[in-house]
Structures are given as C-alpha cells and as structure tokens.
C-alpha positions in Angstrom: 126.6 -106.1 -114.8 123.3 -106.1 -116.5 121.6 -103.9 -119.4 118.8 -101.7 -117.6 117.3 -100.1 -120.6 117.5 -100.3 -124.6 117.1 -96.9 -126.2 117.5 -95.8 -129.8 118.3 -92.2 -131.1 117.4 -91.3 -134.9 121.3 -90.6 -136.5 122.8 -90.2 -139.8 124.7 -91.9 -142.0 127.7 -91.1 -143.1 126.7 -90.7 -146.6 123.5 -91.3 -149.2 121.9 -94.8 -150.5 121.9 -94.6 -154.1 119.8 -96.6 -156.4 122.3 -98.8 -158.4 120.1 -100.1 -160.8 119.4 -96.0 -162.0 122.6 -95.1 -161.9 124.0 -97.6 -164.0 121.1 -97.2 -166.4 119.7 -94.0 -167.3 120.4 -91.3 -164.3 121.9 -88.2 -165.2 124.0 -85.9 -162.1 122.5 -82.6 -161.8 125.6 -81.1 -159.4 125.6 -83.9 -156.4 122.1 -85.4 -157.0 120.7 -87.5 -159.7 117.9 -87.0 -162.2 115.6 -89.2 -163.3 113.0 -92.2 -161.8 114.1 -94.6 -159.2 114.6 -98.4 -160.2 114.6 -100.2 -157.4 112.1 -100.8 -154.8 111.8 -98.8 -151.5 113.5 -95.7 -153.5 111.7 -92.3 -153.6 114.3 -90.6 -155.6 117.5 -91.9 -157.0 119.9 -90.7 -154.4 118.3 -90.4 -150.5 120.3 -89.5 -147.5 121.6 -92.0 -145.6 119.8 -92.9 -142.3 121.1 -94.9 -139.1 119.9 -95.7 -136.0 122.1 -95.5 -132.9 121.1 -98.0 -129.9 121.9 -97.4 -126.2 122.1 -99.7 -123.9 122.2 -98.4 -120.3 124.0 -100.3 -117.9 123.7 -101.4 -114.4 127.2 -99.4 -113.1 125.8 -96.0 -115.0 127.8 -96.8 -118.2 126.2 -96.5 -121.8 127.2 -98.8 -124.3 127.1 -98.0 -127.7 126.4 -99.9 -131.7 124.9 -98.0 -134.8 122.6 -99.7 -137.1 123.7 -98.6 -141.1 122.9 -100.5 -144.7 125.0 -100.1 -147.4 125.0 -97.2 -150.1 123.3 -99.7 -152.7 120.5 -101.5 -151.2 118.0 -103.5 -152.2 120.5 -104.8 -155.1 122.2 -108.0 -155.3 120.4 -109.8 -152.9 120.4 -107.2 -150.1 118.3 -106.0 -147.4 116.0 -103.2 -149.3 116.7 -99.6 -148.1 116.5 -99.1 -144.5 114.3 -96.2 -142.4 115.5 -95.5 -138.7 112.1 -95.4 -137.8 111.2 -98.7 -138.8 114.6 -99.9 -137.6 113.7 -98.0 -133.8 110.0 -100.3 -133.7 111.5 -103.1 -134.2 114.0 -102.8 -131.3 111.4 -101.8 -128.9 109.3 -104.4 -129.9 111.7 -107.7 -130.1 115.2 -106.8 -129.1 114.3 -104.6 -125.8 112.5 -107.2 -124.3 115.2 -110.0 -125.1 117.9 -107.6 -123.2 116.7 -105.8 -120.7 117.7 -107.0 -117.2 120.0 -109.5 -119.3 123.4 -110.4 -117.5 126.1 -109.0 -119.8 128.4 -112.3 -120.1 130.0 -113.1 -123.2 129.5 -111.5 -126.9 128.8 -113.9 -129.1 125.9 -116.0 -127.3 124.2 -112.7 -126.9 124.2 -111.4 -130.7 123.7 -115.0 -131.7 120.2 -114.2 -129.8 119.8 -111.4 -131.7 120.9 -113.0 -134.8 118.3 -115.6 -134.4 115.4 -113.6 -132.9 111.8 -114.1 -135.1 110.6 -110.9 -136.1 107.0 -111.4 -137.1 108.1 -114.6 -138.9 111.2 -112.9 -140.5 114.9 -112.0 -139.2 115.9 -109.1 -137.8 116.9 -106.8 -140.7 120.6 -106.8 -141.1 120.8 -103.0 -140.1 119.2 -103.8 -137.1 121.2 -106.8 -136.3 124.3 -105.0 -136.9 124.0 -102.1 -134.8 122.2 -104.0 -131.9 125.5 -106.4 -131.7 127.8 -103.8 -131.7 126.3 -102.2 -128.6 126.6 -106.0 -127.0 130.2 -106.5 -127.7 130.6 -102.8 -126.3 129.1 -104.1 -123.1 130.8 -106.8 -122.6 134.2 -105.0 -123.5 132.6 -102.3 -120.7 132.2 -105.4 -117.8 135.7 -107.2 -118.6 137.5 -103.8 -118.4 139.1 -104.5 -121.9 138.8 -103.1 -125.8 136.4 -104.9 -128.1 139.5 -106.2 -130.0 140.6 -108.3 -127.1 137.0 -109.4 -126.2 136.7 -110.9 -130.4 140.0 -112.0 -130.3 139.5 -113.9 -127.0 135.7 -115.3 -128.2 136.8 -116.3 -131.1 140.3 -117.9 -130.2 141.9 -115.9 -133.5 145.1 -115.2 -131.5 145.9 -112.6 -133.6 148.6 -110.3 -132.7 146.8 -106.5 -132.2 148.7 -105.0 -135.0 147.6 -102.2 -137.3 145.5 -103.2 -140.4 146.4 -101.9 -143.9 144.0 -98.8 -145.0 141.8 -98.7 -147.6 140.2 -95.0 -148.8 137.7 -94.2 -151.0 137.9 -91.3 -152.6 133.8 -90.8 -154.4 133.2 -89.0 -157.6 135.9 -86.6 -156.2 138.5 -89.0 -157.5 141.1 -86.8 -158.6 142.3 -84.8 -154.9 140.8 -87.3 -153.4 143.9 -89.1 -155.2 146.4 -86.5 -153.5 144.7 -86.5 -150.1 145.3 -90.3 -150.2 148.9 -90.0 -151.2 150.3 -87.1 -149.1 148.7 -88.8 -146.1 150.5 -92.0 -147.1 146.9 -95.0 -147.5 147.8 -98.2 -148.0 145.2 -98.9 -150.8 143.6 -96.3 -152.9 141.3 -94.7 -154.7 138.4 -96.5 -154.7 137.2 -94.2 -157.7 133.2 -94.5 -157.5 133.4 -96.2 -161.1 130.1 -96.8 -161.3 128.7 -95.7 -165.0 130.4 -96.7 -168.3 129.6 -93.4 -170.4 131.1 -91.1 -167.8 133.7 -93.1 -166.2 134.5 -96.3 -167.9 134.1 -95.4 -171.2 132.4 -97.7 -174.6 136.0 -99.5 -174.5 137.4 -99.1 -171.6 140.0 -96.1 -172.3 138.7 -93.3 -169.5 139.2 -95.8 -167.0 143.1 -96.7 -168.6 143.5 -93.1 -168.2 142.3 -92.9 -165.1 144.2 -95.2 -164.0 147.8 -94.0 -166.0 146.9 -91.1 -164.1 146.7 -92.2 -160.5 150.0 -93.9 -161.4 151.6 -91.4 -161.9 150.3 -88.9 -159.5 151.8 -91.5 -156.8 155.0 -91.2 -158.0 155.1 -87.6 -158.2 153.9 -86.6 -155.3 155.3 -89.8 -152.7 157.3 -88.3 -150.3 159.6 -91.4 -149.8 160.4 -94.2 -152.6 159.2 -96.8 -150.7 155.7 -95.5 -150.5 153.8 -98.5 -152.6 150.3 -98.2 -152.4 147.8 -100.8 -153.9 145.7 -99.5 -156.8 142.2 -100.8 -155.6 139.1 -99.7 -158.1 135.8 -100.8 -157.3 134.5 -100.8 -160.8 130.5 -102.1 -159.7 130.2 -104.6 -162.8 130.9 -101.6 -165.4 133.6 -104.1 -167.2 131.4 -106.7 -167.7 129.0 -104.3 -169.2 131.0 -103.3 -171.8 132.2 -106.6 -172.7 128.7 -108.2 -172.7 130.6 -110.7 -169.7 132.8 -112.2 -172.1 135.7 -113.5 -169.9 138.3 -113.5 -172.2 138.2 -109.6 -173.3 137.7 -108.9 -169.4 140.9 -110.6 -168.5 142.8 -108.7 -171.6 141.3 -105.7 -170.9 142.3 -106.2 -167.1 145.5 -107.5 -167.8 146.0 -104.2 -169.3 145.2 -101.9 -166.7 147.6 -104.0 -164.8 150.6 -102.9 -167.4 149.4 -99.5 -167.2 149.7 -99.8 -163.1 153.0 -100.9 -162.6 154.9 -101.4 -160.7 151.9 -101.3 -158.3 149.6 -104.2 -157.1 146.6 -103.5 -159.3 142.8 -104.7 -157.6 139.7 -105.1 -159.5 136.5 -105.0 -157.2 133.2 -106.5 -158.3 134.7 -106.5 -162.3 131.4 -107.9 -163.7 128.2 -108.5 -162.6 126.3 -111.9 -163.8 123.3 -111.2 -161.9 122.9 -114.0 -159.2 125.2 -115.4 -156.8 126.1 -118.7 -158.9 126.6 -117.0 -161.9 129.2 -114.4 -160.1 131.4 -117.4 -158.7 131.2 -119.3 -161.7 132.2 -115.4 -163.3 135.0 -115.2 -161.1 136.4 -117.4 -160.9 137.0 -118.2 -165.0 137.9 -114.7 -164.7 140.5 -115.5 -162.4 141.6 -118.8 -164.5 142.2 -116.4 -167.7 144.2 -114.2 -165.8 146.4 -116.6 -164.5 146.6 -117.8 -168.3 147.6 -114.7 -169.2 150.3 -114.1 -166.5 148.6 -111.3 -165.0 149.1 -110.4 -161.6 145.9 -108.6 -161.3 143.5 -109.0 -158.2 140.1 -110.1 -158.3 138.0 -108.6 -155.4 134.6 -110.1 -154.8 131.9 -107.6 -153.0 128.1 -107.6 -154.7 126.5 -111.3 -154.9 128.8 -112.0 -151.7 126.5 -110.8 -148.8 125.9 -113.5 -146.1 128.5 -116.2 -144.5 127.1 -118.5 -146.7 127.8 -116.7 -150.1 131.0 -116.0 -148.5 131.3 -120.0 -147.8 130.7 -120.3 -151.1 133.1 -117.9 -152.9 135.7 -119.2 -150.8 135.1 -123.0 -151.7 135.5 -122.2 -155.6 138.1 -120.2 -155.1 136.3 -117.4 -157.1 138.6 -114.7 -155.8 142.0 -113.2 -154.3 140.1 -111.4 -152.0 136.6 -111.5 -150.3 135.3 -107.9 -149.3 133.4 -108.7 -146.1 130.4 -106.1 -146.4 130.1 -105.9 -143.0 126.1 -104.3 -143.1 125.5 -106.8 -144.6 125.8 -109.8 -142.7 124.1 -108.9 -140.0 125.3 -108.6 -136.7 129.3 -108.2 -136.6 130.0 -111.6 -134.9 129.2 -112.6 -138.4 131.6 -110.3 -139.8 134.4 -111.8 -137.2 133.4 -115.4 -138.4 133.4 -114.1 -142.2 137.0 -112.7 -141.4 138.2 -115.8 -140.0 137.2 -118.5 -142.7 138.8 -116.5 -145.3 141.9 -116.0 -143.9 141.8 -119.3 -142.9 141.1 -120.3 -146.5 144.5 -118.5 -147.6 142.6 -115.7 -149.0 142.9 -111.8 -148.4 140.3 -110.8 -146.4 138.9 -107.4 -146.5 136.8 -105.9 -143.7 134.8 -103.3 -145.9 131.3 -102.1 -145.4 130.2 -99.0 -146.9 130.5 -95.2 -146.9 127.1 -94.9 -145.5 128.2 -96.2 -141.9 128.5 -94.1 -138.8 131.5 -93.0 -136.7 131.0 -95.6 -134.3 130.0 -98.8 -136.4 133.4 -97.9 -138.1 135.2 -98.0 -134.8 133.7 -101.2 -133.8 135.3 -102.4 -137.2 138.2 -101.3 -136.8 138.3 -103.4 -133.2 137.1 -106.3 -135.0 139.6 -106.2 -137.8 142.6 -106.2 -135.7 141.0 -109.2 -133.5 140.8 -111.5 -136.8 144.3 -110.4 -138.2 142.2 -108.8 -141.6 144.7 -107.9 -144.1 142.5 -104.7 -145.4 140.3 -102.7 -143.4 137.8 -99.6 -145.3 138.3 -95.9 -144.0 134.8 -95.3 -143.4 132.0 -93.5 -143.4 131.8 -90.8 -146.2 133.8 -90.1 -149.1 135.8 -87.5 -148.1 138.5 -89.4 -147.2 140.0 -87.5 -144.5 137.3 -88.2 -142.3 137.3 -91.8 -142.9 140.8 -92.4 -142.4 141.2 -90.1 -139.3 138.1 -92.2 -137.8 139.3 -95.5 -138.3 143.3 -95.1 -138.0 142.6 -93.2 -134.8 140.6 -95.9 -133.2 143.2 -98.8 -134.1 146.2 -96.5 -132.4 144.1 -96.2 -129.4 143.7 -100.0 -129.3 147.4 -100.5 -129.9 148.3 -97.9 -127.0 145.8 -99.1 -124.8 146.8 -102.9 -125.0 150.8 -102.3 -125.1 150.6 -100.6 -121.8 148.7 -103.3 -120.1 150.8 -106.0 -121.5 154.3 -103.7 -120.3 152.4 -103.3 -116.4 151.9 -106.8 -116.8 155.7 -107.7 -117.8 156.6 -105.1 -114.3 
C-alpha cells in the first residue's frame, strides 16, 4: 500500500489557547473571555480560539487515513512551541512533508515519523503541531495496511508487551469546577477535577485557603454523591505554579501547605500538578524534587505531578533521572510527533514512575483517539479525557475509543483460540 496524496483541512480545536503569562498576572474574566493586553508573543488577545489542522493521507486501496495537528492551551510558555495558525501549519505540509510521503510505501510507523521528526524545515524542525498530527495519520496507515488497531501496531513497534487493558481516566473539569465535580462523580472518573487553578486571587487565594476549601469540598461532594463505597477517585489539581507564587518558592511552606491539603483529602490519593514554577527547566527539577524530599520528611503521601518545564524526551530524561516527581505528565503536543509520546511513556514506566499520557484540552476528537491507542500500547497508568472542558465530551471520546480497541482485539484473539 502506498500514500497517493497528502491533504490538509482547516479544523478546530477542541478548546482556546490562553496566554498564561496574562492570566496569571493582570487579566480580568469578562463572562468566558479575558480583559486586558496579551503577554506573550504570537498573542492577539488574551484568550484566542483554538485552531488545528487535520491531515489526510489518501491511500493506494481508496482508504483515508487520518492525524490532527493541535498545541497546547498555553503556548509559547515554558519552553514551548509559540501559538500555532492552521494556515501556517497547512504550508508547511505542502511544502516539506507532501513531498517526503507521497508515493511512499506504507511499512512500519516509527521509521516513517522518525522522517518526519527529522525533516529540515527551512533550517528548523517541523513545528511540534505539525509533527504530531502528520505521525498520527502514519501510524493510522500502517494500522490501515496490517489490518489491525493502532494500539497493536505501537505495542508491536515498540516491543512494550503490554496487555490492551483499559487506562485509568483523568477529567478536567475548567472554570466550571463545581458540576463539573458531579458530572465526574456520577459517571464514576478515575481522577478528577482538574480545577483550572490557574490565578491566586480568584482561585488559590493570598494563603492558600480557597483552594483548602475547594478542595474540603470536592471531598466531600465524592462521598455524598458515590453511588457505591468503593468508588475512590484520585484528587488530581493542576494548580499551574499558583503555590509557589504565594510562597515566593519556598519549599518548606509548599510541602506544609501541601501536606495539608492532603489531610483535608483523605482518605483519597491527593495529586499536585505543576505546584510551582521556578522558571526554567533546571530550576523546576531541582524545585521538585526538594519539594518531593520535604514531603517525604514530613510523611505526606501527597503526589508531585510534573507537566510545564517538562516538554521534550529529553526534559523528560531528565526529570526522570533526578527523580523530580511521582508522576511525569507526558504533554503529548508537545513532543512532537506521538512516537515520541510512546518512547516518553515507556522510559517512565520503565523508570518505576507513573506515567501520565496527558496533552491538553485544545486537541481534537481524533488526536485524542490516537492517544487513547497509544496509551493502552505502553501500559500508561493515567490517560487525559480530552478535548474541551466539558467533561462529558472528553470522557465519552476517549473511553469510547479504548472499549472499541478492547472489543476489537478480544475477538480476534477468541477466533484465534477456535
């Protein structure tokens, strides 16, 4: 089977990008938007919509296989791609990657988005965007030519031999972080809420205490309104360096303060993600990790979840080597194409650490099915409902896809057993 033509189609995302740096300075919500000047570069206005880009590759038996390139919800922060356009992602294809792929032999994944991966672009990678959406149409093909889902064809490449099972759910639940709550807990998530904590005045608070109750609340909300005992979710806040804010990054308060919301928690597993922010990627492991140190001094049983600072295999390399977390959110925009999220998935768990396929809310239907193959393939022990932040749509989009891969490769394997 070969690719006959590369096409692109203009799509959106399944959210906005939001400029970080505004919102956690001086941005004020005016209903769903922000007011006030943009901060960081390639921003018109504080919160645009989010943009993709799907790409098509028409194959030789009449099939169309299918990737979507997305960036994350904060870009051009924390040494990330800045804020991608479709249209500048859609010249770039035609110009570099059509001509790599069409009338190319679809063989095996991973040499063909290591192509990708490693293609010159006017003297500069591909962006990630690009990259990522471009190798999720190529592991589509190839899944297309051996007759088999995109989770066997990563599992196989990349010898994981992980069993196809299920991966735990995390949902986000945005500013809407109170029924987002009960959505999450009638529906039964394995992690929740997320929460959107990303401003001290309105959701942190000067010490810390709207973000206790916040988090007394979601507590108890669980157990009143669990329909079964056994229901024990992970409480999982993405906090976006807000801690270290109000603590000026003094890693002593943050681990009290933390070891706090722990108490408040119990008996659930409480994470932290991204608790402080120290501005460049050696100063977040060395963050981190102390941060972990004091909380094992403290006998806290609170989990440190690195995302921001942690983009690229190699940051990832090097979290992982200084043990500067519990778990590692894979951000899977952002490195590049999604063998790279496969390889990120595997030296982590590898390492003994949790490892989270994430990504953002500003993905697409289909780059959040392609996850969702991936996940499973590497044996990932968390896996984001995405896109949006409405949670139901998320978690429908992600759960459904993983049920189909677990129906689709039990049958095979019961014909085969005939």
């Amino acid at each position: 089977m070969r690719i006959q033509q590369v096409l692109t189609s203009p799509a959106r995302g399944g959210f906005f990008n939001d400029d970080q740096m505004a919102v956690r300075a001086d941005a004020r919500r005016d209903g769903f938007d922000y007011t006030g000047p943009p901060r960081t570069r390639g921003f018109r206005r504080v919160r645009e919509p989010g943009e993709a880009l799907s790409v098509l590759l028409v194959l030789s038996d009449g099939g169309v296989a299918v990737g979507d390139c997305a960036a994350v919800q904060y870009a051009g922060v924390a040494g990330r791609d800045p804020l991608f356009h479709a249209a500048e992602g859609s010249q770039l294809i035609a110009r570099f990657v059509a001509p790599l792929l069409t009338g190319h032999e679809v063989t095996t994944f991973r040499d063909l988005a290591d192509q990708i991966e490693e293609l010159d672009a006017d003297g500069s990678p591909l962006p990630t965007a690009v990259r990522y959406g471009v190798s999720q149409a190529v592991l589509d093909a190839v899944a297309r030519a051996r007759r088999r889902t995109m989770a066997e064809v990563v599992r196989d490449e990349f010898g994981t031999e992980a069993p196809l099972r299920r991966v735990p759910i995390f949902a986000q639940s945005g500013d809407d972080r109170y029924a987002g709550v009960d959505k999450m807990i009638l529906k039964e998530v394995d992690a929740l809420p997320h929460g959107l904590i990303n401003n001290v005045e309105e959701k942190v608070g000067s010490r810390g205490e709207k973000l206790d109750a916040y988090l007394h609340w979601v507590r108890d909300r669980i157990v009143a309104l669990r329909r079964r005992p056994d229901y024990h979710p992970v409480i999982h806040v993405d906090v976006y360096g807000t801690i270290g804010l109000i603590f000026d990054l003094r890693t002593e308060d943050v681990a009290s303060y933390l070891a706090r919301l722990g108490e408040a928690t119990a008996p659930f597993q409480l994470r932290v993600e991204h608790p402080v922010d120290a501005g460049s990627r050696d100063g977040q492991i060395e963050a981190c990790a102390s941060l972990r140190t004091a909380l094992d001094n403290l006998g806290s049983e609170v989990q440190i979840v690195v995302d921001e600072w942690c983009n690229t295999l190699d940051d990832i390399r090097a979290f992982v080597d200084a043990r500067a977390a519990d778990m590692v959110h894979v951000k899977t925009p952002d490195l590049g194409g999604i063998q790279r999220t496969a390889e990120a998935l595997i030296m982590v768990k590898r390492a003994g650490l949790a490892a989270y396929c994430g990504g953002t809310c500003n993905e697409t239907d289909r780059s959040a099915q392609v996850c969702a193959h991936v996940a499973m393939a590497c044996g990932a022990d968390l896996l984001l409902a995405k896109p949006g932040m409405g949670v139901d749509e998320g978690l429908m989009i992600v759960d459904n896809e993983m049920r189909r891969v677990l129906a689709l490769t039990e049958a095979r394997a019961g014909l085969a057993m005939q």
